[in-house]
PAVEX-643227 format. One record per residue (C-alpha): residue in three letters; z negated, y, x. Coordinates in nm, 3 decimals, padded with zeros to 5 digits, always signed. Layout:
<pts>
PT ALA Z Y X
...
</pts>
This chain:
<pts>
PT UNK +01.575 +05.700 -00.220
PT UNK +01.615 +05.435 +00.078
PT UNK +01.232 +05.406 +00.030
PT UNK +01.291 +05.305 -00.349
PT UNK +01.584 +05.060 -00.251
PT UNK +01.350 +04.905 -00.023
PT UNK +01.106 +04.841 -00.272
PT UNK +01.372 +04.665 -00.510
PT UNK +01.482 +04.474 -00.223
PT UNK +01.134 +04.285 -00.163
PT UNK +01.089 +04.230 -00.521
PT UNK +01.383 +04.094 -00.562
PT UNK +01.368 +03.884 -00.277
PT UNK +01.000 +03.773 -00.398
PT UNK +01.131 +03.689 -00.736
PT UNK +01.411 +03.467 -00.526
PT UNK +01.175 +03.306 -00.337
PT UNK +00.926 +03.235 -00.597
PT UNK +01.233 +03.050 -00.840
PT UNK +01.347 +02.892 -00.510
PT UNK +00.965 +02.729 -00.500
PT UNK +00.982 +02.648 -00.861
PT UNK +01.288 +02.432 -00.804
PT UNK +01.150 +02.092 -00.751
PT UNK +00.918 +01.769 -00.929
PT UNK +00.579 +01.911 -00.943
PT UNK +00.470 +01.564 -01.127
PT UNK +00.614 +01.257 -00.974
PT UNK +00.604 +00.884 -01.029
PT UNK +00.720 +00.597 -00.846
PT UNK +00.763 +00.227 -00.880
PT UNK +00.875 -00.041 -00.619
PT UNK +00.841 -00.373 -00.433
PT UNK +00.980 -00.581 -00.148
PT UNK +00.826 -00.778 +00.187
PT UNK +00.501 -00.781 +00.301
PT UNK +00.439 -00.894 +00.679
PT UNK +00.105 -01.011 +00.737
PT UNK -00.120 -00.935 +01.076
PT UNK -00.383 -01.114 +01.214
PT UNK -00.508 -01.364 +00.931
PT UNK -00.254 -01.242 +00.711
PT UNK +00.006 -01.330 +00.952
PT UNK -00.178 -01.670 +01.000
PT UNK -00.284 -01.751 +00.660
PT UNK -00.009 -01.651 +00.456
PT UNK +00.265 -01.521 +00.675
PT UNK +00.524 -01.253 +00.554
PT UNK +00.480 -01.220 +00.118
PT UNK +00.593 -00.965 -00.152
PT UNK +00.387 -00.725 -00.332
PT UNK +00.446 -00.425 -00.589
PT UNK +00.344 -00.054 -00.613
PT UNK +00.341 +00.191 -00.862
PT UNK +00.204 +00.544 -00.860
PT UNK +00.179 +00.881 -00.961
PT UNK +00.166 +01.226 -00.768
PT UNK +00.189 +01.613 -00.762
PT UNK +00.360 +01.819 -00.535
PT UNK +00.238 +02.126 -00.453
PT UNK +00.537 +02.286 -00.245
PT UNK +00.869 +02.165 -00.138
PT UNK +00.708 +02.022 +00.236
PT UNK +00.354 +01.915 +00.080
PT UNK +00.194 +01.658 -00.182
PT UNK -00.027 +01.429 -00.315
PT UNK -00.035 +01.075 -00.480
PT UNK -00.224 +00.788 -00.658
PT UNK -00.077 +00.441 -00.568
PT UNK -00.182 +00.107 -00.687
PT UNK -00.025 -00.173 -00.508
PT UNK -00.055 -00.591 -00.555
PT UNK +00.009 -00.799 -00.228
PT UNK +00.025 -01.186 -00.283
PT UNK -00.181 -01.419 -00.038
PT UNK -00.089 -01.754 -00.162
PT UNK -00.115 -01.956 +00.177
PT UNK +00.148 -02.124 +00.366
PT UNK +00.157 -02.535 +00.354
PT UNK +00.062 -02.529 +00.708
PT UNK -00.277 -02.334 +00.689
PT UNK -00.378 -02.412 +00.315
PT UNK -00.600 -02.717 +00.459
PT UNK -00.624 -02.968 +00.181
PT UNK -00.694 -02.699 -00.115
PT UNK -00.551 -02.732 -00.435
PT UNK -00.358 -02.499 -00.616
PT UNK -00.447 -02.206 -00.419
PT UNK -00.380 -01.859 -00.510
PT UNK -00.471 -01.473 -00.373
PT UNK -00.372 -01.151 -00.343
PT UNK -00.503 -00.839 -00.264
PT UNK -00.548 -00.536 -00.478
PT UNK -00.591 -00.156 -00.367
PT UNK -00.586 +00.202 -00.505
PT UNK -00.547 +00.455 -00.238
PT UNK -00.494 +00.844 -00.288
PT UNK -00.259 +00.974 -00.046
PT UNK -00.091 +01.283 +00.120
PT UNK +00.270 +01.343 +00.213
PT UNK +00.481 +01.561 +00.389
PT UNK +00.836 +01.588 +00.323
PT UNK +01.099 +01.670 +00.548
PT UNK +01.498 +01.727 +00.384
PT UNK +01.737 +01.576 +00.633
PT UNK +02.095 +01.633 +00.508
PT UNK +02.272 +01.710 +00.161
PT UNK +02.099 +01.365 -00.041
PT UNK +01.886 +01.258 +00.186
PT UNK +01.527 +01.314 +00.250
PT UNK +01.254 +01.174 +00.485
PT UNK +00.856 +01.187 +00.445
PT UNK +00.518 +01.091 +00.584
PT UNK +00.231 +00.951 +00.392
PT UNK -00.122 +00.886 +00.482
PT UNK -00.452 +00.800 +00.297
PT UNK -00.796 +00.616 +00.243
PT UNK -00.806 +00.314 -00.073
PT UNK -01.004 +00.084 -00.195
PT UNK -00.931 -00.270 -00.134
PT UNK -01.015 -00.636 -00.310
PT UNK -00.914 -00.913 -00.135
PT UNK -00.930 -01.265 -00.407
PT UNK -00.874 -01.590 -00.319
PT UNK -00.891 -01.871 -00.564
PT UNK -00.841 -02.282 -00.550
PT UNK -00.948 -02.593 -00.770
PT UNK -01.319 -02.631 -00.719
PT UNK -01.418 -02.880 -00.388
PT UNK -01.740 -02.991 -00.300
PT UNK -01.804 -02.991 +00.024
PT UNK -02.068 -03.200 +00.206
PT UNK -02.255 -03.121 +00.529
PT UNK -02.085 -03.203 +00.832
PT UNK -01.737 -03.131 +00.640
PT UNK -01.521 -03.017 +00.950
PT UNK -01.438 -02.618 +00.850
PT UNK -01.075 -02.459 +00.840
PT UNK -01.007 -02.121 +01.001
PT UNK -00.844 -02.018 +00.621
PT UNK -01.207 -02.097 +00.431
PT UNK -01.368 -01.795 +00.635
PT UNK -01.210 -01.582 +00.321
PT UNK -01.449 -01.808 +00.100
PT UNK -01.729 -01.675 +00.256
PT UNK -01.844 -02.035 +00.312
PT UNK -02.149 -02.104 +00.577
PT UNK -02.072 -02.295 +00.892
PT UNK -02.237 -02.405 +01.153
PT UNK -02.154 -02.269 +01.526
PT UNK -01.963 -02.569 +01.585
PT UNK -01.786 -02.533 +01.311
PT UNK -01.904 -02.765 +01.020
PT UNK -02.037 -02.694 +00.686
PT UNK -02.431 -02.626 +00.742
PT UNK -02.528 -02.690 +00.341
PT UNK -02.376 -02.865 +00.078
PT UNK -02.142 -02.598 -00.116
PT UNK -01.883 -02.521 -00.344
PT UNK -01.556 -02.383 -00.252
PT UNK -01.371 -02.217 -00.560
PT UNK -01.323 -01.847 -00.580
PT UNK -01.432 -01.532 -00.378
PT UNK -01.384 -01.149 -00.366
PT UNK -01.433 -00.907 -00.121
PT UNK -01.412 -00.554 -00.137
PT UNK -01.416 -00.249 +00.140
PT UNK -01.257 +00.088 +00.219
PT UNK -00.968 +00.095 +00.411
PT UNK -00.690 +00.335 +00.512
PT UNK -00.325 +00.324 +00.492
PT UNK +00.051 +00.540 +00.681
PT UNK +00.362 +00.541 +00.680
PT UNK +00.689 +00.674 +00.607
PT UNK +01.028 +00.667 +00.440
PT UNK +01.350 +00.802 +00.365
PT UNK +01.520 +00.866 +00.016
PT UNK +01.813 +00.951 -00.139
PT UNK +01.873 +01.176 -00.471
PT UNK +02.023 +00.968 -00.707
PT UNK +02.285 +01.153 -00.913
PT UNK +02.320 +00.920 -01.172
PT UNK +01.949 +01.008 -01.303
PT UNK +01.835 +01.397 -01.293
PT UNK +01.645 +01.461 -00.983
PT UNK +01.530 +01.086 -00.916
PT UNK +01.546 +00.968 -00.545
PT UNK +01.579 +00.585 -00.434
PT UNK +01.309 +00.564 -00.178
PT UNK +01.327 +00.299 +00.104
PT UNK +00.953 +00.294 +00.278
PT UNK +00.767 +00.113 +00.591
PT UNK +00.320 +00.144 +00.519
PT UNK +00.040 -00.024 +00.737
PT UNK -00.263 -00.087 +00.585
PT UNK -00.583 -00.182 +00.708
PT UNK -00.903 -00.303 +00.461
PT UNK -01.240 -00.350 +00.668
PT UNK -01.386 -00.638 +00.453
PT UNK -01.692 -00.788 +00.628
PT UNK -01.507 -01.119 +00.746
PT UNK -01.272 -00.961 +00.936
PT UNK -01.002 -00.703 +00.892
PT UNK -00.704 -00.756 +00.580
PT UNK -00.369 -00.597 +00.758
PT UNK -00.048 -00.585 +00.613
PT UNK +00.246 -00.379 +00.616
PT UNK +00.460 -00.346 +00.283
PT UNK +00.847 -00.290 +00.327
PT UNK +00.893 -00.147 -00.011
PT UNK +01.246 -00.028 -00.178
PT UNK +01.215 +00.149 -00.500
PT UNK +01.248 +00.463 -00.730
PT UNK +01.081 +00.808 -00.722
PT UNK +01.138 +01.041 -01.029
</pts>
């Protein structure tokens, strides 16, 4: 009899555990924006900025997940380093798939870890300049992919308009949230990422403050 009782017990317990497991997201989505401070060129091109993110995700326990972010990071440069161009715009671009690792904290609140690889575009854009040999470059125009000279001048007569570049990069971080009760099991989300793109004229950091919604 205590043998039989025993039995009940685990599967009982296993049917516990198992709705216990069931009881959160498996599909999430989340949408946000804030600062962006800027390292290296960033930091001397452009300075601190705003971007946006959006993205979508499954979790696959309580503690472990995955997502799929795309996020937009301006790079319009500051008066002091745009250098004469006109109507200059950029931003940067990247999808990165990610992994996280949550960790509850206390009643509400919540705290997690994400890491990941992306792809990044880097585009910069102004009114078209001609530029004529001997044209003294700026440290900015390196992100136009422009040919100087050693000593720093423009070695052929070019054109300085609009340029892409693209490479793989890698991205972590974390964050804390809190369930919002207003909206069935959606979590405010307040989240610090560095992210580092290897395009071939030097590395694109930034790191995105980001305050948002996670449902």
């Amino acid at each position: 009899m205590s043998y039989r009782i025993s039995l009940l017990f685990v599967f009982f317990a296993l049917i516990a555990s198992a709705s216990a497991q069931s009881n959160f997201n498996r599909y999430t989505w989340n949408i946000g924006g804030g600062l962006g401070i800027g390292r290296d060129d960033v930091a001397s091109y452009v300075g601190n900025s705003y971007h946006g993110v959006v993205g979508g995700g499954i979790n696959f326990t309580r503690m472990f997940g995955a997502d799929a972010e795309y996020m937009f990071y301006d790079l319009s440069f500051r008066p002091s380093a745009s250098a004469g161009l006109q109507d200059q715009t950029g931003n940067m671009q990247s999808f990165s798939l990610d992994g996280i690792v949550h960790a509850p904290l206390h009643g509400r609140v919540g705290a997690y870890g994400i890491f990941g690889i992306g792809f990044y575009r880097r585009y910069v854009s102004a009114n078209k300049q001609y530029l004529q040999v001997g044209t003294l470059c700026q440290p900015a125009w390196r992100w136009w992919d422009l040919n100087c000279y050693p000593n720093g001048v423009i070695s052929t007569p070019q054109t300085l308009s609009s340029n892409a570049k693209d490479a793989g990069g890698f991205n972590y971080g974390g964050g804390v949230t809190y369930k919002w009760h207003h909206l069935h099991n959606s979590q405010l989300y307040a989240e610090f990422r560095y992210h580092r793109a290897y395009q071939s004229d030097g590395q694109t950091i930034v790191m995105p403050i980001t305050l948002g919604l996670r449902w």
